[in-house]
N, C-alpha and C positions, 0 to 999 in steps of 0.2 A: 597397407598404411605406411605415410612415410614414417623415419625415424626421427626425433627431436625436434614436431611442430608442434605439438601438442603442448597447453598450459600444464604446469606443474598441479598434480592433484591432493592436497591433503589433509590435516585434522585442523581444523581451527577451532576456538571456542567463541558462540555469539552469547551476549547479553541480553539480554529482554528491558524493557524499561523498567521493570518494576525491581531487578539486582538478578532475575534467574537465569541460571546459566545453562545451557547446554552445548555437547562437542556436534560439528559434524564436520563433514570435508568437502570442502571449496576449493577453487582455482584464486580465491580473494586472498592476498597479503602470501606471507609465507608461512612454514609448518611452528605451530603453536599462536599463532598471532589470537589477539583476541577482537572484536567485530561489536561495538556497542551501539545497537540502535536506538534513535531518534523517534520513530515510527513501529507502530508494530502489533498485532493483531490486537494487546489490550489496551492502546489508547487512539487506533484511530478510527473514524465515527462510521467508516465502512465496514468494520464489524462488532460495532458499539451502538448498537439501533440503526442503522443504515439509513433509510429515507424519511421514517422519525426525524430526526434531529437533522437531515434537512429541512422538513417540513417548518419544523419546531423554529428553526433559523431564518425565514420568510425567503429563503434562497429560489425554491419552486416560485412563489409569487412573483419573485420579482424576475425569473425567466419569464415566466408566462404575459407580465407585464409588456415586457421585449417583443417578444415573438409568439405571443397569442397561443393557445392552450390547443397546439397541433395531435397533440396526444387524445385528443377527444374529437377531433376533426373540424373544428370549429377556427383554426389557423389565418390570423389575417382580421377577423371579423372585429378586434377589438379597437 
């Protein structure tokens, strides 16, 4: 391996949306930086009901409206 390509490795602390914090170690910012997300396993609908609350959002429909309900083999007929 060479010498000195490699990102710096170390402890940072992320934020969670809801204030909780935990350490771990990234190549993100430098050592102690802290990292607040925007996004994040408790507020986004990908792991908040997943295709629920697309459903629930007419987002399916109005794919299927576009591009016909290929998922069931029926593609094009509408």
């Amino acid at each position: 391996m060479q010498a000195d390509i490699h990102p710096d490795y170390h402890e940072i602390t992320v934020v969670m949306t809801d204030g909780t914090k935990y350490k771990t170690h990234s190549t993100w910012g430098k050592e102690g930086d802290v990292l607040k997300l925007d996004v994040d396993p408790l507020t986004h609908p990908a792991w908040q009901g997943g295709t629920g609350k697309v459903i629930e959002k007419g987002q399916l429909d109005k794919f299927e409206s576009r591009y016909g309900s290929f998922l069931s083999g029926d593609a094009g007929e509408k």
